[in-house]
C-alpha angles and dihedrals in degrees: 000000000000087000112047082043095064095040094061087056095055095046085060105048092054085046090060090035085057087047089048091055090043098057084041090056092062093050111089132181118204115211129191134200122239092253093051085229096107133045124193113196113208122194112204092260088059093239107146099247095171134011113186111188118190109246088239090062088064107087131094089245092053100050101098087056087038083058094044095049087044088061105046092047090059091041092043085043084059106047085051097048101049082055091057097039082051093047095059099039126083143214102261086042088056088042090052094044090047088041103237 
């Protein structure tokens, strides 16, 4: 019975691990660049869902600023998106992911 016992725990846990990505899936962060000509769209797992790039950005003179605006939306996109993934998380979910 041990083992069954503790497979059942671990079933659930991956069955709540699956519930936790879903929910994170539907949360989304939108970053801009400093510049507003580029938006990078995050999902909560940090998986790139849109990228919108301003038409005067594509051109082979523009690609070093292409890169740059590129890069601060993600990064923007990430700090946005920790804040929201914080805001909906509370103190006994970060104990048990830490494992306190």
């Amino acid at each position: 019975m041990f083992g069954l016992e503790k497979f059942g725990k671990m079933a659930e846990t991956v069955k709540q691990a699956k519930q936790q990505q879903a929910k994170m899936k539907v949360i989304q962060a939108i970053g801009e660049s400093k510049n507003h000509l580029v938006k990078v769209h995050l999902n909560g797992l940090q998986e790139l869902v849109n990228i919108t790039i301003d038409e005067s950005l594509l051109s082979p003179a523009k690609a070093k600023e292409l890169k740059n605006s590129i890069t601060e939306a993600y990064k923007d996109a990430q700090q946005k998106l920790q804040k929201e993934l914080m805001k909906g998380m509370d103190m006994e979910q970060m104990k048990k992911l830490l494992g306190m």
